[in-house]
Backbone as numpy.savetxt, mean C-alpha at the origin, in Angstrom:
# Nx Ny Nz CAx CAy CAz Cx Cy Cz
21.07 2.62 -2.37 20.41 3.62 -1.52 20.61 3.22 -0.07
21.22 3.77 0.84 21.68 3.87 1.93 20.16 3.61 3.23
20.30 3.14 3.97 18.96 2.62 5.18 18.31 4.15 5.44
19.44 5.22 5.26 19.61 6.38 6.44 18.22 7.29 4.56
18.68 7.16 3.82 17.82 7.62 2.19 16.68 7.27 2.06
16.71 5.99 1.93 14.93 5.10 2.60 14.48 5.65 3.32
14.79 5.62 4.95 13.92 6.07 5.74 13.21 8.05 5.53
14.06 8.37 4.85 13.79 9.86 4.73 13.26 10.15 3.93
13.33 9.49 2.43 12.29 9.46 1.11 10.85 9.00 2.02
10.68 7.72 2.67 9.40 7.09 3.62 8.80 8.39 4.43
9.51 8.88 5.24 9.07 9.98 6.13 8.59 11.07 5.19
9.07 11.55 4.06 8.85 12.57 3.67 7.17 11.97 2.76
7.36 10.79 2.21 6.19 10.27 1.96 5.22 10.32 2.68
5.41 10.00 3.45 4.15 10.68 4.30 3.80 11.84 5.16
4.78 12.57 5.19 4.57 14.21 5.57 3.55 14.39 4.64
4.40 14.55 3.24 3.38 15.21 2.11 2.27 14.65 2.27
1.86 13.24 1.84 0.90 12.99 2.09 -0.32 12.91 3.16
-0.19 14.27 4.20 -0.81 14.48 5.14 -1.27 13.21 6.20
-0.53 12.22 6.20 -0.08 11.11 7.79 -0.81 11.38 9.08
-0.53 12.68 9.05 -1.19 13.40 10.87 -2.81 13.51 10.46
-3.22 13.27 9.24 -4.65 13.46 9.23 -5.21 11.61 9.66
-5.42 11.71 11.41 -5.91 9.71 11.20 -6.72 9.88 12.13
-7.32 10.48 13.26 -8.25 10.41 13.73 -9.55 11.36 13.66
-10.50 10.74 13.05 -11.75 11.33 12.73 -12.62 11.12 13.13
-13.77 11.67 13.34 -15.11 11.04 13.37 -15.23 10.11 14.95
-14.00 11.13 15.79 -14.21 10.94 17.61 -15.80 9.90 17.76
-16.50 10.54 17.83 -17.70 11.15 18.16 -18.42 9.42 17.45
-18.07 8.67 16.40 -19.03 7.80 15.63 -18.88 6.41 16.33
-19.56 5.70 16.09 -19.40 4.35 16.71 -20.42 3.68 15.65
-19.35 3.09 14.67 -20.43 2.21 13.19 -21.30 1.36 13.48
-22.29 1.43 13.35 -23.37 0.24 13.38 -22.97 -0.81 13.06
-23.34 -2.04 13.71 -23.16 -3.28 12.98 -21.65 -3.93 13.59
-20.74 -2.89 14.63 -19.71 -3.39 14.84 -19.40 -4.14 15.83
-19.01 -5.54 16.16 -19.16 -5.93 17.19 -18.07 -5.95 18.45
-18.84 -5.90 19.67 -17.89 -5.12 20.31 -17.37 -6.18 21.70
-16.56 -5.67 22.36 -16.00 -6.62 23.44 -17.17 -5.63 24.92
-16.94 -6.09 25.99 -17.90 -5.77 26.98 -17.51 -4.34 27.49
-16.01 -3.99 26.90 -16.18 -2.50 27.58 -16.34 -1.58 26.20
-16.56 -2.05 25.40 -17.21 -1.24 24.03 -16.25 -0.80 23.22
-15.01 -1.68 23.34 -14.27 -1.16 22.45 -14.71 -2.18 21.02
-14.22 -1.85 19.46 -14.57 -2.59 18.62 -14.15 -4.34 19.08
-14.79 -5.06 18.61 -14.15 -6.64 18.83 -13.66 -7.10 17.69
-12.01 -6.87 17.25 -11.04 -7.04 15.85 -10.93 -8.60 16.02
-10.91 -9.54 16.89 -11.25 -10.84 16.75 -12.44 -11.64 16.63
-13.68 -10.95 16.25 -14.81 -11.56 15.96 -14.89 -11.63 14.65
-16.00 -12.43 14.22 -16.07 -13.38 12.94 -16.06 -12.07 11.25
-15.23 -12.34 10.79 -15.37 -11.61 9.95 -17.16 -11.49 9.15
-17.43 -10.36 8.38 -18.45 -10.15 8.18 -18.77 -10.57 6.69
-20.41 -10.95 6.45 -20.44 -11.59 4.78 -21.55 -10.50 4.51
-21.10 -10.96 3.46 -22.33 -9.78 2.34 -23.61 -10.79 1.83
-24.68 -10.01 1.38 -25.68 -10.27 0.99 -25.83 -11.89 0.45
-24.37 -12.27 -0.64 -24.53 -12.60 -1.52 -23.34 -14.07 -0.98
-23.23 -14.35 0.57 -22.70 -14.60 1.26 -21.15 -14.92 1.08
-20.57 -14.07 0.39 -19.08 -13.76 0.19 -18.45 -12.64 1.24
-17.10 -12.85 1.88 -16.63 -11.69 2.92 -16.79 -10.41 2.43
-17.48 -9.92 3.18 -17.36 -8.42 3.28 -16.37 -7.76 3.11
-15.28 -6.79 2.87 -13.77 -6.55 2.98 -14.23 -4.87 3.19
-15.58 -4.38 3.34 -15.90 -3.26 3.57 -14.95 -2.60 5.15
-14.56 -1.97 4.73 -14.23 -1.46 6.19 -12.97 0.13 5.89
-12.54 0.63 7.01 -11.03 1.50 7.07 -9.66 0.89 7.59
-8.61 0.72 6.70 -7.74 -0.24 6.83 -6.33 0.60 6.95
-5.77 0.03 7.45 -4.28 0.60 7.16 -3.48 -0.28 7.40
-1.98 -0.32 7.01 -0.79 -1.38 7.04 -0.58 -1.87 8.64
-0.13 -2.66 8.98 0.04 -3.09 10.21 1.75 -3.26 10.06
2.61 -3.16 11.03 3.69 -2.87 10.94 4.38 -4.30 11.15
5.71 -3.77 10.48 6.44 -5.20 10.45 7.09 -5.58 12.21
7.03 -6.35 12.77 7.59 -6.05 14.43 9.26 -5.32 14.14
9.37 -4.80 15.15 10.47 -3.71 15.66 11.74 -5.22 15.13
11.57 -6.01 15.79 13.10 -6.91 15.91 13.11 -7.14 14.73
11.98 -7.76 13.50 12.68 -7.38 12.13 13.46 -6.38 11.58
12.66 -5.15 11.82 12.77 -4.00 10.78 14.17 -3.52 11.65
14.69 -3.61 12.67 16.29 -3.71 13.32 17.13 -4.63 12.77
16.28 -5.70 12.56 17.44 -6.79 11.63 17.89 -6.91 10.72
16.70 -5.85 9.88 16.73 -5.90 8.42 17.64 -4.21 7.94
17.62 -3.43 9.05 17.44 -1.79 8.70 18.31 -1.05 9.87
18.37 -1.76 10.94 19.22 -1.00 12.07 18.15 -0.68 12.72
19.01 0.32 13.30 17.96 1.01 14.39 17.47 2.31 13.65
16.47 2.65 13.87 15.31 3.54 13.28 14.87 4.60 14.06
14.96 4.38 15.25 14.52 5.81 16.12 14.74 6.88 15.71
16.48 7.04 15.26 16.60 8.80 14.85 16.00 9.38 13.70
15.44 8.35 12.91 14.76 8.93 11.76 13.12 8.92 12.26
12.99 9.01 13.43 11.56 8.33 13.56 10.92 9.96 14.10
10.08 10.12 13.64 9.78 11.79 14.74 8.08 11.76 14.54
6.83 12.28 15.40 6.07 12.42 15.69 4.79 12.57 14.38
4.17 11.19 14.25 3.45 11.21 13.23 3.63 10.53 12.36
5.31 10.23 12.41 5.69 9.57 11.27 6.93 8.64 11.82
6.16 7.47 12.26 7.74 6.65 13.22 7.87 5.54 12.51
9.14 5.83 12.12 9.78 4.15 10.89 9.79 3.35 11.83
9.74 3.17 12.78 9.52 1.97 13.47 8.46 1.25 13.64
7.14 1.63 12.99 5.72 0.83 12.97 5.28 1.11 11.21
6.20 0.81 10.55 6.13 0.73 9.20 6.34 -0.50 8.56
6.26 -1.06 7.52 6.01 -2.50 6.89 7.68 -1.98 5.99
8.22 -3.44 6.28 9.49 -3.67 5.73 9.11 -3.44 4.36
8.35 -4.09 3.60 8.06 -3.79 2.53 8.42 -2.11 1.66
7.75 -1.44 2.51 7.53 -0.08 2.35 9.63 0.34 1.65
10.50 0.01 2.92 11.34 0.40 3.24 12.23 -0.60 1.64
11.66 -1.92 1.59 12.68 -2.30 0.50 11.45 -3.40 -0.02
10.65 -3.94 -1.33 9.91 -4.63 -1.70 10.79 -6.05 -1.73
12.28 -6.19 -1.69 12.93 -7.19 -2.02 13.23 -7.47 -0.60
12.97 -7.48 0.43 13.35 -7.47 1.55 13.45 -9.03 2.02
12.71 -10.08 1.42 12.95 -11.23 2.10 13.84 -11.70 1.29
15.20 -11.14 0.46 15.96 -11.89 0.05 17.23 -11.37 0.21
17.75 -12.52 0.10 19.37 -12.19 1.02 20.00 -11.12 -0.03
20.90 -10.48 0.58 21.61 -9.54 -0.35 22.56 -10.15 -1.45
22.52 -9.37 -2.56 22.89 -10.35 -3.73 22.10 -11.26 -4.29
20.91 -11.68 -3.53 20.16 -12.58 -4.32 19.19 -12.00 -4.94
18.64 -10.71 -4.84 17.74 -9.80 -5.17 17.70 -10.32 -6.61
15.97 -10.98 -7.26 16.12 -11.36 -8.96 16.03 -10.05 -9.54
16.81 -9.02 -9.25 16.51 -8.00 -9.94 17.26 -7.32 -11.47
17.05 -7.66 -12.60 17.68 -7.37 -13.74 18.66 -5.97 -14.01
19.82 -5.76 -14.32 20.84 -4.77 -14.48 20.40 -3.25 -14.77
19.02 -3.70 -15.83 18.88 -2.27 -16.13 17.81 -1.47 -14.85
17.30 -2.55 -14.51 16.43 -2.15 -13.19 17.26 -1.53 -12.09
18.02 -2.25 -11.79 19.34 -2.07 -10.46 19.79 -0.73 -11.15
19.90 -0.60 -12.55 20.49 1.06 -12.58 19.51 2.34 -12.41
18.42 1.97 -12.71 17.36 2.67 -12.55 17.35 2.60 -11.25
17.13 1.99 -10.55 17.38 1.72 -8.37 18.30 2.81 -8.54
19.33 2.64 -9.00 20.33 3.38 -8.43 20.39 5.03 -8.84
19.72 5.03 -10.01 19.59 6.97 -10.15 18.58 7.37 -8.90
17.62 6.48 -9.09 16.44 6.95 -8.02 17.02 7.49 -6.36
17.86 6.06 -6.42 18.77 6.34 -4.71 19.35 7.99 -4.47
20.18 7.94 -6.05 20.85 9.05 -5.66 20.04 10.32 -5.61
19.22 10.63 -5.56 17.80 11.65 -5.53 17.86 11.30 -3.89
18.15 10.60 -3.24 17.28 10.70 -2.10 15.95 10.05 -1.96
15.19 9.66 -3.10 13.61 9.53 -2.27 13.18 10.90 -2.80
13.95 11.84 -3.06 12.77 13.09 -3.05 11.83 12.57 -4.78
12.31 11.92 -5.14 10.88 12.09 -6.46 9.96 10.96 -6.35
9.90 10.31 -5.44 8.79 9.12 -5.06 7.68 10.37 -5.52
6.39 9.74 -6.53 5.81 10.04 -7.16 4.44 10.90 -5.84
4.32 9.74 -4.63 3.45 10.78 -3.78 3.77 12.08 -3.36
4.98 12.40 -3.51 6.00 14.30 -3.09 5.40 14.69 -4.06
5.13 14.44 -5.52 4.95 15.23 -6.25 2.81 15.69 -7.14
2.44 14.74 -5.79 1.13 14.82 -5.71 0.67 14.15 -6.64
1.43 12.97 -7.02 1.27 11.75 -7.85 1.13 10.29 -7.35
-0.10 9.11 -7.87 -0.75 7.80 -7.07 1.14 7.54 -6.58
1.14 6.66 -5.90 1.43 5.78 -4.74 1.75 4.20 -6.09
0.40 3.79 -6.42 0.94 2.62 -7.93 0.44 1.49 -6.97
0.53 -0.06 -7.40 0.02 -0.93 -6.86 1.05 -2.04 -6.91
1.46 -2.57 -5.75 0.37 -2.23 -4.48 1.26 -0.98 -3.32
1.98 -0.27 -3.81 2.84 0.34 -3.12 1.86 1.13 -2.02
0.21 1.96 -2.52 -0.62 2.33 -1.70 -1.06 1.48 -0.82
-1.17 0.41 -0.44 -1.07 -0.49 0.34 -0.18 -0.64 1.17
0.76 0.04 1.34 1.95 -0.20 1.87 2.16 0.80 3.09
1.63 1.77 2.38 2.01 3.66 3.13 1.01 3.45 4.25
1.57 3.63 5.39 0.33 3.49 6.52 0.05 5.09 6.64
-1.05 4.81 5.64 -1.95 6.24 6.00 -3.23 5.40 5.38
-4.62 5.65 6.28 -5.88 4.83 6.21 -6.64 4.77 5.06
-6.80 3.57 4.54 -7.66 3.88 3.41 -8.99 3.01 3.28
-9.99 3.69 2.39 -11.22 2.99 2.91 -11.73 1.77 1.57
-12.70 0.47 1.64 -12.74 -0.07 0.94 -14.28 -0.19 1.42
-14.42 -0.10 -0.13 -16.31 -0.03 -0.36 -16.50 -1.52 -1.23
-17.12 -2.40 -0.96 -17.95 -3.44 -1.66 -19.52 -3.69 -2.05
-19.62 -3.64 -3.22 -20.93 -3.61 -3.72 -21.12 -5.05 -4.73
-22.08 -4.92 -5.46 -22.25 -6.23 -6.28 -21.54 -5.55 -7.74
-20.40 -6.37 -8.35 -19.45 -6.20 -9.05 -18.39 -5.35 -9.10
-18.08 -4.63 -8.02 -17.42 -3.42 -7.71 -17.02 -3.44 -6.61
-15.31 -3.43 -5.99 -15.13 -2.80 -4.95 -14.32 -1.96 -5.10
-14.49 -0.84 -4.22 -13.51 0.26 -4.81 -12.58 0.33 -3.90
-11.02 0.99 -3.78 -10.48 1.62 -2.97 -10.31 2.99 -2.95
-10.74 3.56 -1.26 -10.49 4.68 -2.10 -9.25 5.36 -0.80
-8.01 5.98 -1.40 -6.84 6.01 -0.66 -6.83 7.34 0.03
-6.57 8.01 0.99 -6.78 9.09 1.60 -5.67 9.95 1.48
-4.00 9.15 1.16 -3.10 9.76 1.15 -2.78 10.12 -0.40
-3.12 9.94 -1.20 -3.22 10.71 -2.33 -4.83 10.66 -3.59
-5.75 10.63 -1.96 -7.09 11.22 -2.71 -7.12 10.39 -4.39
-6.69 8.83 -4.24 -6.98 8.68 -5.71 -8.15 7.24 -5.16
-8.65 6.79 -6.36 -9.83 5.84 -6.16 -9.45 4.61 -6.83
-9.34 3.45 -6.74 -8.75 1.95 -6.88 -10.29 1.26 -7.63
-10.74 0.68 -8.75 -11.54 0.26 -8.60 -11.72 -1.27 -9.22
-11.84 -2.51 -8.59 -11.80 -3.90 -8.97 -13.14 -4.30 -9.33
-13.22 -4.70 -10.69 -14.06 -5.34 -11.06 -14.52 -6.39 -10.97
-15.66 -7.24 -10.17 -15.97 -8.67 -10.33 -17.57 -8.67 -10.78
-17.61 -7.93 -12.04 -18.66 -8.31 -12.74 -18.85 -9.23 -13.55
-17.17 -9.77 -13.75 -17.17 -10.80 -14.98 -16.16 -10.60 -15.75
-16.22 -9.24 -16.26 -15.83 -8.69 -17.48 -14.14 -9.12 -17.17
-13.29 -8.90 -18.47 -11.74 -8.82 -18.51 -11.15 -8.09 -18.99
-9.83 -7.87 -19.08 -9.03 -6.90 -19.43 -8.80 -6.43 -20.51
-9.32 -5.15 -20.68 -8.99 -4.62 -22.29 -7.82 -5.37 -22.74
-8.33 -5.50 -24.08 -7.52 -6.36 -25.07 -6.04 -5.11 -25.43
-6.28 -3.90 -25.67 -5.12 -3.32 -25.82 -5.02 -1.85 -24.63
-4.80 -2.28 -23.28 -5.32 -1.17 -21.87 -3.99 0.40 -22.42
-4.82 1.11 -22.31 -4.29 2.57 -21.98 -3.38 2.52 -20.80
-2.24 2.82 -20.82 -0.98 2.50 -19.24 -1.71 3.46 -18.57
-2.26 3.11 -16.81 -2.94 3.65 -16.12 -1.67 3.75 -14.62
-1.70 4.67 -13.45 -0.98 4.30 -12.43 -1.10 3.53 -11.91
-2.94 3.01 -11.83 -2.99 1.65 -11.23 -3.70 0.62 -12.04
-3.26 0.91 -13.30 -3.62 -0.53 -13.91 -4.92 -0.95 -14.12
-5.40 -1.72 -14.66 -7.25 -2.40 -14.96 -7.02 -3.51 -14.00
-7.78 -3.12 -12.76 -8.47 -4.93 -11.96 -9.50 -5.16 -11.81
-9.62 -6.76 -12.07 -10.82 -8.00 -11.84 -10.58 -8.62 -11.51
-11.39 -8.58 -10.61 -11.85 -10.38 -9.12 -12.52 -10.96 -9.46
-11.99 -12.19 -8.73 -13.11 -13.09 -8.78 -12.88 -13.85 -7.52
-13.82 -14.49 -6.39 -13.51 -15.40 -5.47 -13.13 -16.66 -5.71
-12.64 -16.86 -4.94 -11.73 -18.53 -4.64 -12.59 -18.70 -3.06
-13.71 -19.27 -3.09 -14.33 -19.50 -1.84 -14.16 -18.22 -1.12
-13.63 -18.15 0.16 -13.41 -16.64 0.62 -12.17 -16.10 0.85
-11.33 -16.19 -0.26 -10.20 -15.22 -0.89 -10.58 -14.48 -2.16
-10.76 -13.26 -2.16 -10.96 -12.55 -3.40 -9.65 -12.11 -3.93
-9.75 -12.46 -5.59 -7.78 -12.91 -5.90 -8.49 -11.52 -7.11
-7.16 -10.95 -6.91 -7.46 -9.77 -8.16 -6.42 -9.37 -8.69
-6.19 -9.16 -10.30 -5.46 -9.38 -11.39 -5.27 -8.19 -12.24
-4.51 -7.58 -11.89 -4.04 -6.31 -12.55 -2.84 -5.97 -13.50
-3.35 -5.00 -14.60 -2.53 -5.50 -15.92 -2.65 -3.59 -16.68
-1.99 -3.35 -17.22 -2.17 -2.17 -17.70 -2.01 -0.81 -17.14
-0.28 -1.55 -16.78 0.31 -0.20 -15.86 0.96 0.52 -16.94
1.49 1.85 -16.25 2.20 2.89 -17.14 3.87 2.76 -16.37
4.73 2.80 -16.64 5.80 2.87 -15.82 6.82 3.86 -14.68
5.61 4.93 -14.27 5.71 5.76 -13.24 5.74 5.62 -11.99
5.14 4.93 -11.37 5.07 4.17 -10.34 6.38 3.36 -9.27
6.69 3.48 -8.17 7.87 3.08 -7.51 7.32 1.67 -6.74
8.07 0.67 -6.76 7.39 -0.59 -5.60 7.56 -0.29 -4.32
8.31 0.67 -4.01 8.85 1.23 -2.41 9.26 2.32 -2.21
9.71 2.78 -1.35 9.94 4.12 -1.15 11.29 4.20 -1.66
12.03 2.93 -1.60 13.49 3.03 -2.07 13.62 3.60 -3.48
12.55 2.99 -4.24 13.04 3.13 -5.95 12.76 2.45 -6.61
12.73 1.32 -6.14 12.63 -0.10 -7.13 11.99 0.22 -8.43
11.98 0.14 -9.77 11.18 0.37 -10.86 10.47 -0.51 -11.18
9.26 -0.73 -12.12 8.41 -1.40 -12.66 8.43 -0.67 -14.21
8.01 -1.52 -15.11 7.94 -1.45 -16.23 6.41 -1.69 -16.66
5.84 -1.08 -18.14 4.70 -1.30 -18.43 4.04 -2.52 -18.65
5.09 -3.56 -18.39 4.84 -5.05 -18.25 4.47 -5.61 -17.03
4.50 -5.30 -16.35 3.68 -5.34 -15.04 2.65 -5.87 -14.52
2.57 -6.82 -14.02 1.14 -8.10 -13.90 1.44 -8.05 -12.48
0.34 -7.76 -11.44 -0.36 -8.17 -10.28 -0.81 -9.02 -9.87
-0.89 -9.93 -9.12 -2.21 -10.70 -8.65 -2.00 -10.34 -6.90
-2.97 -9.91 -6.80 -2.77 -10.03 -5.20 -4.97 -11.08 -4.63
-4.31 -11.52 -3.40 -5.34 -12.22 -2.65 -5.38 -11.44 -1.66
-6.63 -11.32 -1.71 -7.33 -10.53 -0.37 -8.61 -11.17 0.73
-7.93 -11.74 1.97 -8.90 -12.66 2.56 -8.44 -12.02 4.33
-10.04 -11.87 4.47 -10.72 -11.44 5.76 -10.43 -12.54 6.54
-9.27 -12.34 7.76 -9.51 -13.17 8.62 -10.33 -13.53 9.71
-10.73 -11.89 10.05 -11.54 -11.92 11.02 -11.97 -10.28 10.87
-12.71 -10.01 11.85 -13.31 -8.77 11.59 -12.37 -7.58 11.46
-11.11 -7.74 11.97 -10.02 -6.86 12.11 -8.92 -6.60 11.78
-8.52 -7.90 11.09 -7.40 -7.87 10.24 -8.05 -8.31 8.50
-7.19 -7.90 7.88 -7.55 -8.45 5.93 -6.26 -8.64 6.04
-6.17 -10.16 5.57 -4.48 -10.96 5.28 -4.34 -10.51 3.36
-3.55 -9.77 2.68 -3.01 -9.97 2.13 -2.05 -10.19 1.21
-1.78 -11.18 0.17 -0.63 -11.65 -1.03 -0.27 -11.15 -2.38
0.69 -10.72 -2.85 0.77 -10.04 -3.60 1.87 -10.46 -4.69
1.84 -10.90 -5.73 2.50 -11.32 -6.53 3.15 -10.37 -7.68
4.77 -10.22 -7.66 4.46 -9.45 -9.13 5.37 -10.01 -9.91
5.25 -9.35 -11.08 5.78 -10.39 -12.21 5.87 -9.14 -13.00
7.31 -8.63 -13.58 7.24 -7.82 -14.26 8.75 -8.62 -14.91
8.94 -8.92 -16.30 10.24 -10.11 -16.78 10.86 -9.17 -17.46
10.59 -7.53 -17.57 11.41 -6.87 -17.81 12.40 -6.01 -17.04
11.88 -6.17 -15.84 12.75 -5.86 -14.82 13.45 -6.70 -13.69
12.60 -7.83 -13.26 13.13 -8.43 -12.59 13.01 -10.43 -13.45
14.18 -11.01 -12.83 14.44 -12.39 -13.64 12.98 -13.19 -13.21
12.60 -13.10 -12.28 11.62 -14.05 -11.83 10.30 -13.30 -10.77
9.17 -13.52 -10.81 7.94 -13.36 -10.09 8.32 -13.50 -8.86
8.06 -12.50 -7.48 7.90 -12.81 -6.43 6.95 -12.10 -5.73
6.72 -13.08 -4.17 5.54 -12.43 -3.71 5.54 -11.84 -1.95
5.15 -11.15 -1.70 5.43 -10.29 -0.51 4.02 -10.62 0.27
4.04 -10.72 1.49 2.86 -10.96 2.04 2.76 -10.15 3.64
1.37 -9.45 3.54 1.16 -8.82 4.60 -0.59 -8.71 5.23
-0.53 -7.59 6.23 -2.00 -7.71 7.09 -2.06 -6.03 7.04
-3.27 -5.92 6.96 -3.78 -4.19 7.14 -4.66 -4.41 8.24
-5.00 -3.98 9.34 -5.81 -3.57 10.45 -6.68 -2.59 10.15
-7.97 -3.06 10.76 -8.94 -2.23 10.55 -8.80 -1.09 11.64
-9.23 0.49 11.20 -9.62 0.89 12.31 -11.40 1.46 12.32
-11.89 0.86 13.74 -12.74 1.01 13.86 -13.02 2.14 14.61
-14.50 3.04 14.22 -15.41 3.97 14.13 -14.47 5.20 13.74
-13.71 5.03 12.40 -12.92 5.99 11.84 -13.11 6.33 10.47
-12.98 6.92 10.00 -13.32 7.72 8.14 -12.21 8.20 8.11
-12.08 8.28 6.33 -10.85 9.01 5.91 -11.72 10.23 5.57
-10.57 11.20 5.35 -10.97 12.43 4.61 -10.78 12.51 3.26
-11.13 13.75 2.93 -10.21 14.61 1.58 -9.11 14.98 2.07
-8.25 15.30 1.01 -6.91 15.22 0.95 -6.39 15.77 -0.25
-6.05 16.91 -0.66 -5.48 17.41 -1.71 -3.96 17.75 -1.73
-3.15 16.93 -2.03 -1.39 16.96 -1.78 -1.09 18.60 -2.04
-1.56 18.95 -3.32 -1.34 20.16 -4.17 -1.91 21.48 -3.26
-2.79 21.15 -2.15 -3.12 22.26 -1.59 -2.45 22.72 -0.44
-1.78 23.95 -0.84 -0.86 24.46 0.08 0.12 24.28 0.77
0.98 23.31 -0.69 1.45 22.86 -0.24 3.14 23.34 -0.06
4.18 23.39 0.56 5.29 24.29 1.03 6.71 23.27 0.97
6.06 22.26 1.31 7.92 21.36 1.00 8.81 21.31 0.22
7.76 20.80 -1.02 8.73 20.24 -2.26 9.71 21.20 -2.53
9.30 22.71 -2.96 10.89 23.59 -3.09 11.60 23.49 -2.38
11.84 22.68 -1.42 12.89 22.90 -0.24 13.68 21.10 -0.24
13.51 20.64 -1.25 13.57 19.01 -1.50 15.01 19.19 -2.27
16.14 18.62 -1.38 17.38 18.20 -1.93 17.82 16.88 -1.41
18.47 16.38 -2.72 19.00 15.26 -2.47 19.98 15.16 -0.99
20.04 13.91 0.17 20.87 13.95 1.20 22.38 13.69 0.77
């Protein structure tokens, strides 16, 4: 799949998924947020704990971008694909290729996978599962910088994603993974803390799901672990491991930061409503 296919499957990913919907709620200023002296939020103050004195991870988050001189090093130059709302140039390498920190040719990626990559390529990007008003998969929603919000309660945190209106929900009540899980888009997860990294373990995918906008496939074998740790009030650092031995030879792990934005809400979001693109979706 060509740099020039990526970036246009990515862009169109987030057209559909309504992207231009990110500033809300002008008007709010969250309680509890702490602020620098001219009142803007303060994203370097102490991250926040809960009741039960474990990090908070409550907040509205979105991807923080990979810097420009990577995603040129890795991808070229990006401007002409870049247009208003939707600029590949403040997007996470990830997004653009999940194998990205490995040299070309070294990709552990297994034959039948790489052929599956390669029907997907030749589509263009147009059937990445969010065009068709279908989840995003894990952690690929993590990836799409469009804002999503995270709720923490006692045994429950949920995600809930704005760009395809679906709900994420991690268990740290205890409990573990169905013994025989129903294939879900995003799988069964449970946390548990490691001091203040909350590590969560996801298992019981269906094989619909893309790791990137490129194509990459996953199989119903599919094991997660990602770590999620609050550095400070404004950034959440985190790690993401996957391990799927039917598609790729060996486990690897990708690591990134989501930025909070402060005194902001997501909306509703219905892909399916009114919506006008997809008939007009041909391969480049």
């Amino acid at each position: 799949m060509t740099v020039r296919q990526i970036s246009l499957a990515i862009l169109l990913v987030s057209a559909l998924a309504g992207s231009q919907v990110d500033a809300q709620w002008l008007n709010h200023r969250a309680p509890g947020t702490p602020r620098t002296p001219d009142g803007k939020a303060d994203l370097a103050a102490r991250a926040p704990r809960g009741p039960d004195g474990k990090p908070d991870l409550s907040g509205i988050w979105r991807i923080e971008a990979t810097p420009l001189e990577e995603l040129t090093r890795l991808f070229g130059d990006l401007s002409p694909l870049s247009v208003p709302g939707d600029d590949a140039r403040t997007f996470s390498k990830y997004l653009f290729n999940i194998l990205a920190d490995f040299k070309p040719g070294e990709e552990p990626i297994r034959p039948e996978a790489a052929k599956l990559f390669g029907q997907r390529a030749s589509g263009g990007g147009k059937d990445f599962p969010t065009g068709h008003c279908l989840p995003a998969g894990v952690p690929t929603a993590l990836l799409i910088p469009i804002p999503f919000k995270i709720i923490q309660t006692p045994g429950l945190i949920a995600l809930l994603f704005e760009g395809d209106n679906t709900i994420r929900q991690i268990y740290t009540d205890g409990r573990t993974h169905p013994v025989d899980p129903q294939p879900l888009w995003l799988g069964y997860s449970v946390g548990k803390w490691e001091r203040d990294t909350l590590v969560v373990d996801t298992v019981g995918f269906n094989d619909r799901s893309w790791l990137d906008g490129g194509g990459h496939p996953h199989s119903e074998a599919l094991h997660v672990v990602e770590r999620f740790h609050r550095r400070d009030f404004g950034h959440l650092d985190i790690q993401a491991t996957i391990d799927d031995p039917k598609m790729y030879t060996k486990p690897f792990t990708i690591t990134f930061s989501e930025r909070l934005q402060p005194d902001s809400d997501i909306l509703e979001l219905f892909c399916a409503e009114n919506e006008k693109d997809r008939i007009h979706l041909t391969a480049p």
